[in-house]
C-alpha positions in Angstrom: 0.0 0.0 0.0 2.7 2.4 0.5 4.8 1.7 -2.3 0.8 2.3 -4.7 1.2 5.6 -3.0 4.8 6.6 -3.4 3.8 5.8 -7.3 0.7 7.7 -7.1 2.8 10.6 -6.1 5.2 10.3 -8.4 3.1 9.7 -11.5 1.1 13.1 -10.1 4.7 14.9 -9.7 5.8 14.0 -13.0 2.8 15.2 -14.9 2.6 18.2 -12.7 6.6 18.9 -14.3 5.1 17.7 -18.2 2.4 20.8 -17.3 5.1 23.0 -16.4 7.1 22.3 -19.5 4.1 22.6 -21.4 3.6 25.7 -20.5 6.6 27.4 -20.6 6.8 26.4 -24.5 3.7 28.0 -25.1 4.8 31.3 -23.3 8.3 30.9 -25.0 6.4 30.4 -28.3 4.1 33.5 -27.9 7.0 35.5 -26.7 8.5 34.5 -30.0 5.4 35.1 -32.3 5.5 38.5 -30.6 9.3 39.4 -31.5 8.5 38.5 -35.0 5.5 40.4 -35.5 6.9 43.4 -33.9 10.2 42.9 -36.1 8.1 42.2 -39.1 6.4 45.7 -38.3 9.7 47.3 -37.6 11.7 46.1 -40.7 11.0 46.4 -44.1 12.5 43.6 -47.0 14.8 44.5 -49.2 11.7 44.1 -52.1 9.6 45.9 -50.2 12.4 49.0 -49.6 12.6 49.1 -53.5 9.3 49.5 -54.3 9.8 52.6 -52.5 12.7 54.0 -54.0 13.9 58.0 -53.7 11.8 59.7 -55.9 14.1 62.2 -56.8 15.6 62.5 -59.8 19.0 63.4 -61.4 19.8 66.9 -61.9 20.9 66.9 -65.2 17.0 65.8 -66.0 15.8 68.9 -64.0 16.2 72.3 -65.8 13.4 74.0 -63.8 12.9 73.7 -60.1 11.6 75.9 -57.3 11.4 74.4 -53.4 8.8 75.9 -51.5 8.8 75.3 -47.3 5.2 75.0 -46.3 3.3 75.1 -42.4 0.6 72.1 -42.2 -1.6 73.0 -39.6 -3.1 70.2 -38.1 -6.8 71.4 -37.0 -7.6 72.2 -40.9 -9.9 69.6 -41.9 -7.7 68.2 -44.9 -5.1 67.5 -42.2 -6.5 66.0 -39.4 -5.6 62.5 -41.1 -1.9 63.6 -39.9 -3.3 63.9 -35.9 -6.2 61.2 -35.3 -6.5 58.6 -34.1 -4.8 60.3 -30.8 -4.5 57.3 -29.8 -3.5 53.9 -31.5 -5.6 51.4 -32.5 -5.4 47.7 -34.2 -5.1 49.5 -37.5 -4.5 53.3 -37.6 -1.8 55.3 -35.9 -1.6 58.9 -36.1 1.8 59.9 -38.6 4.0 61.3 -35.4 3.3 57.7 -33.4 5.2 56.3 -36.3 7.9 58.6 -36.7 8.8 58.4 -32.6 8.5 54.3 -33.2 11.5 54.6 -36.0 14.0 56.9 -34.5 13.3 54.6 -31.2 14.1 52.1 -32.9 17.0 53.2 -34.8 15.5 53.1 -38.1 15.6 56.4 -39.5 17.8 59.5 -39.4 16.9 63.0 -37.7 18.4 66.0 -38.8 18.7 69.1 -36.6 16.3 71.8 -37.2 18.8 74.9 -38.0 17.6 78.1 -38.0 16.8 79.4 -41.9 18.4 76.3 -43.3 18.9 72.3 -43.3 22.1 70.3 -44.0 21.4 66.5 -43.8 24.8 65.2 -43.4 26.3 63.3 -40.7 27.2 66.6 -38.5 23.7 67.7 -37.7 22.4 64.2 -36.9 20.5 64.2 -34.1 21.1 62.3 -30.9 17.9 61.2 -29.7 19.0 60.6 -26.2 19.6 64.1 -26.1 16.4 64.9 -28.1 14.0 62.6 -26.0 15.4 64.6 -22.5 15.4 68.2 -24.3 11.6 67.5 -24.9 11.1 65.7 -21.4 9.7 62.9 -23.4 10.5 59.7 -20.5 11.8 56.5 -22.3 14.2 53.7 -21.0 16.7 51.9 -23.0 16.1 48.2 -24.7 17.5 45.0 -23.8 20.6 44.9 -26.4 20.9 49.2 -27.0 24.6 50.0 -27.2 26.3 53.3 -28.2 26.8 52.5 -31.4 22.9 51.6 -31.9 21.3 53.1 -29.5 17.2 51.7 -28.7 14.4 53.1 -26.8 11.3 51.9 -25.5 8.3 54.9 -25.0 5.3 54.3 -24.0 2.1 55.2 -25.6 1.2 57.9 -22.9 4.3 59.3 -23.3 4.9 60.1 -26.9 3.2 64.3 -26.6 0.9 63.6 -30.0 -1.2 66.3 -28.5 1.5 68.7 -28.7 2.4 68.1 -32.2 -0.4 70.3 -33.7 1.5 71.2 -37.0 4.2 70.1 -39.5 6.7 71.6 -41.9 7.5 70.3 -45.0 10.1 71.1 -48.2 8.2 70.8 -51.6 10.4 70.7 -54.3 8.4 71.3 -57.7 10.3 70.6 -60.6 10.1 69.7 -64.2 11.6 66.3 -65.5 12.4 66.7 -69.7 13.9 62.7 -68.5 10.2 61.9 -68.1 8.4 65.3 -69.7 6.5 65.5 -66.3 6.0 68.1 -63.9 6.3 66.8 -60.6 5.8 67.8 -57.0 8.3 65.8 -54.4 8.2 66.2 -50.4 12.2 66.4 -49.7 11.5 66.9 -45.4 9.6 66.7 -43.1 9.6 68.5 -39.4 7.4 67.6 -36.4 6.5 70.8 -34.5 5.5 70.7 -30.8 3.1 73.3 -29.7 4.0 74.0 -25.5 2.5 76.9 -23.4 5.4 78.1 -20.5 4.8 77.7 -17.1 2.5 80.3 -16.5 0.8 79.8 -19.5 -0.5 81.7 -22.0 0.0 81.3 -26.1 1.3 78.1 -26.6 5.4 78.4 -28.3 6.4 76.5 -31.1 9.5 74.2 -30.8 10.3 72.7 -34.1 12.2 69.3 -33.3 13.8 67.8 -36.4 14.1 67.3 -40.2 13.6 63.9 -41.3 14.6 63.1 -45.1 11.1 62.1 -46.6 12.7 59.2 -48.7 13.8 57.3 -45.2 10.5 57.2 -43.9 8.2 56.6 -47.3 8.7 53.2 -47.4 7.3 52.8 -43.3 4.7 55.3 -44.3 3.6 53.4 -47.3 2.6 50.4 -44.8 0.2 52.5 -42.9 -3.2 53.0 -44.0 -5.9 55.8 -43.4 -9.0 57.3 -43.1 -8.9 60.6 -45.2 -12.5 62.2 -44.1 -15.7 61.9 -42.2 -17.9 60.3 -44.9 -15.8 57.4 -46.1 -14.1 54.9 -43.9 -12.7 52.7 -46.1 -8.9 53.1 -45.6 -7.8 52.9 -49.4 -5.3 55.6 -49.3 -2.1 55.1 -47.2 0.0 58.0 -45.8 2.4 58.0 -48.8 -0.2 58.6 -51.2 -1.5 61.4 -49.0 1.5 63.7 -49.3 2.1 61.9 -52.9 -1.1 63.1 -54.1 -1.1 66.4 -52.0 -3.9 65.8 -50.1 -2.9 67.8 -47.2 -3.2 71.7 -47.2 -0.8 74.3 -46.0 0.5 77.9 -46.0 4.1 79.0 -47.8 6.0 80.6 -45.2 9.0 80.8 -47.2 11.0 79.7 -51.0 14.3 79.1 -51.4 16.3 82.4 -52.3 19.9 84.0 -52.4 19.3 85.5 -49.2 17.7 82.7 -47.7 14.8 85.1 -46.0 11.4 84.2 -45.4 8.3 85.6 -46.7 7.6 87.6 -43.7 11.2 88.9 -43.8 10.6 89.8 -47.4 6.4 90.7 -46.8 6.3 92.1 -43.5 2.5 93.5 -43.3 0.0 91.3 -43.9 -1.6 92.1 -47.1 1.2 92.0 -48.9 2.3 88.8 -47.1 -0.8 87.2 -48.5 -0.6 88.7 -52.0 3.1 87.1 -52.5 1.5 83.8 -51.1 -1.3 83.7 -53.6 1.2 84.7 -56.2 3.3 81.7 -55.8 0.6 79.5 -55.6 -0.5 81.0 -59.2 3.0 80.8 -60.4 3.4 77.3 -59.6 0.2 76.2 -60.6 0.4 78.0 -64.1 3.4 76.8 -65.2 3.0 73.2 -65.9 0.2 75.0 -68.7 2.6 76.8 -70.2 4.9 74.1 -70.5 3.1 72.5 -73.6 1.8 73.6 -77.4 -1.5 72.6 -78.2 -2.1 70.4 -81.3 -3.7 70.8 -84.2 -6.9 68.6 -83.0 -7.1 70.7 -79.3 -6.9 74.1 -80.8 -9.5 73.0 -83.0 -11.8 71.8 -80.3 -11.4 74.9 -78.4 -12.5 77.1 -81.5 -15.3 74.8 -81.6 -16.5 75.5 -77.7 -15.4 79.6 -78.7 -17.9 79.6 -81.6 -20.3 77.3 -80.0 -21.0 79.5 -77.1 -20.9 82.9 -79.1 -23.8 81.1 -81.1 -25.4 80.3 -77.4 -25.1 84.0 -76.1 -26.5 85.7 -79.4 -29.6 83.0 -79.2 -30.2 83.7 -75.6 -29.9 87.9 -76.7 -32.4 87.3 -79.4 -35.0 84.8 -77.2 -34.6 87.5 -74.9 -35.5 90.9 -76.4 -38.5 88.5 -78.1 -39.7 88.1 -75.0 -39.5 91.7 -73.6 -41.2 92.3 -77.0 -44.2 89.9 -76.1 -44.3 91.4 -72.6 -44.5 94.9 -74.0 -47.5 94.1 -76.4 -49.0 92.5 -73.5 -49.1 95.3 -71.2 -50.0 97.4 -74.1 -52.8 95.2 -75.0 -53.9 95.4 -71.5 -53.9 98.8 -71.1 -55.9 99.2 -74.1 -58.6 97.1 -72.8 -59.0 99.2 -69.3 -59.0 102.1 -71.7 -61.9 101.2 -73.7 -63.9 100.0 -71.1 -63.3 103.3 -68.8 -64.9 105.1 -72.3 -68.0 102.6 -72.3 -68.1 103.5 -68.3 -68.5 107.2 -69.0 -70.8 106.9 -71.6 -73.2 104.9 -69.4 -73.0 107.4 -66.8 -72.3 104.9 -64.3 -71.7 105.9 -60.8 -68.4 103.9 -59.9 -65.1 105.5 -60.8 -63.1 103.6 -62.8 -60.1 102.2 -62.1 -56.5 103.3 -63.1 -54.7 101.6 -65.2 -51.8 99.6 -63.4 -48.5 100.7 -63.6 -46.1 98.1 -66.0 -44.6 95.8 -64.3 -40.8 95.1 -65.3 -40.6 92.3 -67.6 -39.5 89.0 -65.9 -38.3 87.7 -68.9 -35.2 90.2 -69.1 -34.0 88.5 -65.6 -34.6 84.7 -66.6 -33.1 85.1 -69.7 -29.9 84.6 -68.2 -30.7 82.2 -66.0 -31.6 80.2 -69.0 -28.2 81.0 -70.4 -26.3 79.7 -67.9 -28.1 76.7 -67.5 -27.5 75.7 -71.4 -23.9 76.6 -71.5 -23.5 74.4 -68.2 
């Protein structure tokens, strides 16, 4: 009887161990599918890094470029893509979420933010110890960070996303005789913190660093979102939001000889807002004037020229025909009160006869245009 129970409790320990063993596989196995997932989030293939190639091109194909700096403001509607979700979900984090994740990480390269100009070369790199603890953002250090390749861990409450309530960027626009297009490329990108002092009052802005936009397009091309209120369907991904323009922003400068900004150069603000509308037009108009138009287009346009000449003269004639009609209406009319104030008289009646009204304005003159437009549309 003892010895059945000194094998009872040793069948019982040894399947209590088996448990145990069990067990710690399956947490060493989850542990593992975690490391790869987040490494598979982290790093990008070497495939999936050429499909997002530099999209600049080579100088000797550019004979026209101008590079414009531009202020994203982040509570404009076409922007808010750039700020929401504040906080992260399954599938949508907000753009500076990411860009925290990849210099934590040691993925990317930041750039000091230099006062009226940027050099991205290895002097003005950015230290992001030094960065994380000038912005009293709290962090601690991975398992396997050395000096050479330095990694961070942040948590989600403490990366400030609802201080970053605006961006820079460098647009260059340029024209490509290589290609024969006229293309728009984002060359930089700068996250700017928004922080009221101590005491308050009108929050400062403290630009924090330059990041080249061809190191972070292919980590921004993985990320989907939601561009607007009335469609949810995330087809669009951050790189073909800043591809496509999507976002909207004010020129606060263009790169000149005297490297000044526009309100160096525009200091009131009438004339600030004049030069910005001006560059827009500039930049906008001269992909038109680029190109001749053939033979068949200039045609088509003569067409549309004589086509609504013929429109406007028929609507000019349709409409003094009906002032016409409206006149010998009211004539007609007044005719008729006429005649039958002279058979009034001559019956000696009593009651005084009425006036005649006074003409009303022809409402024909007023829809004729209407009519006009309506046709040419």
């Amino acid at each position: 009887m003892k010895m059945f129970r000194t094998l009872i409790v040793t069948v019982a320990m040894a399947m209590l161990a088996v448990t145990a063993v069990d067990a710690q596989v399956v947490r060493r196995a989850d542990r593992d599918a975690e490391a790869k997932k987040t490494e598979n989030e982290n790093n990008l293939s070497v495939r999936a890094k050429g499909l997002y190639a530099p999209n600049s091109s080579a100088e000797k194909d550019i004979p026209w470029l101008r590079v414009v700096y531009r202020q994203l403001d982040l509570t404009k509607d076409a922007n808010l893509p750039l700020y929401y979700p504040e906080d992260p979900t399954e599938d949508l984090q907000n753009l500076f979420r990411i860009i925290m994740r990849l210099l934590a990480d040691n993925k990317v390269t930041a750039y000091e933010y230099l006062d009226g100009r940027e050099v991205f070369t290895d002097k003005y790199k950015v230290n992001v110890r030094e960065m994380l603890e000038r912005f009293s953002i709290l962090y601690t250090e991975q398992k396997g960070s050395t000096e050479k390749n330095p990694l961070f861990l942040i948590d989600e409450s403490d990366v400030p996303c609802y201080e970053v309530l605006s961006y820079y960027i460098i647009e260059k626009w340029a024209f490509n005789r290589g290609t024969s297009k006229f293309d728009v490329m984002i060359e930089a990108i700068c996250p700017v913190l928004h922080r009221s002092g101590d005491f308050g009052g009108e929050p400062l802005r403290y630009p924090m660093f330059w990041l080249k936009y061809d190191d972070i397009r292919p980590y921004l091309a993985q990320q989907y979102i939601i561009t607007g209120d009335l469609n949810q369907v995330m087809q669009y991904n951050y790189d073909n939001y800043f591809g496509m323009q999507m976002y909207e922003g004010d020129i606060y400068k263009t790169r000149n000889l005297r490297n000044q900004s526009l309100m160096q150069q525009y200091p009131t603000d009438s004339l600030l807002s004049h030069a910005r509308d001006s560059i827009e037009k500039s930049l906008q108009s001269f992909e038109d004037q680029l190109w001749v138009l053939t033979p068949e287009e200039n045609a088509a346009m003569e067409e549309a020229k004589a086509g609504g000449k013929e429109d406007a003269e028929s609507d000019a004639v349709e409409a003094a025909d009906d002032k016409k009609r409206s006149v010998k209406k009211s004539e007609s009319k007044a005719e008729g009160e006429s005649k039958s104030e002279a058979r009034s008289s001559r019956s000696g009646a009593k009651t005084k006869a009425k006036k005649p009204k006074a003409q009303k304005s022809s409402s024909s003159s007023s829809s004729a245009p209407i009519r006009s437009v309506r046709r040419t549309k």
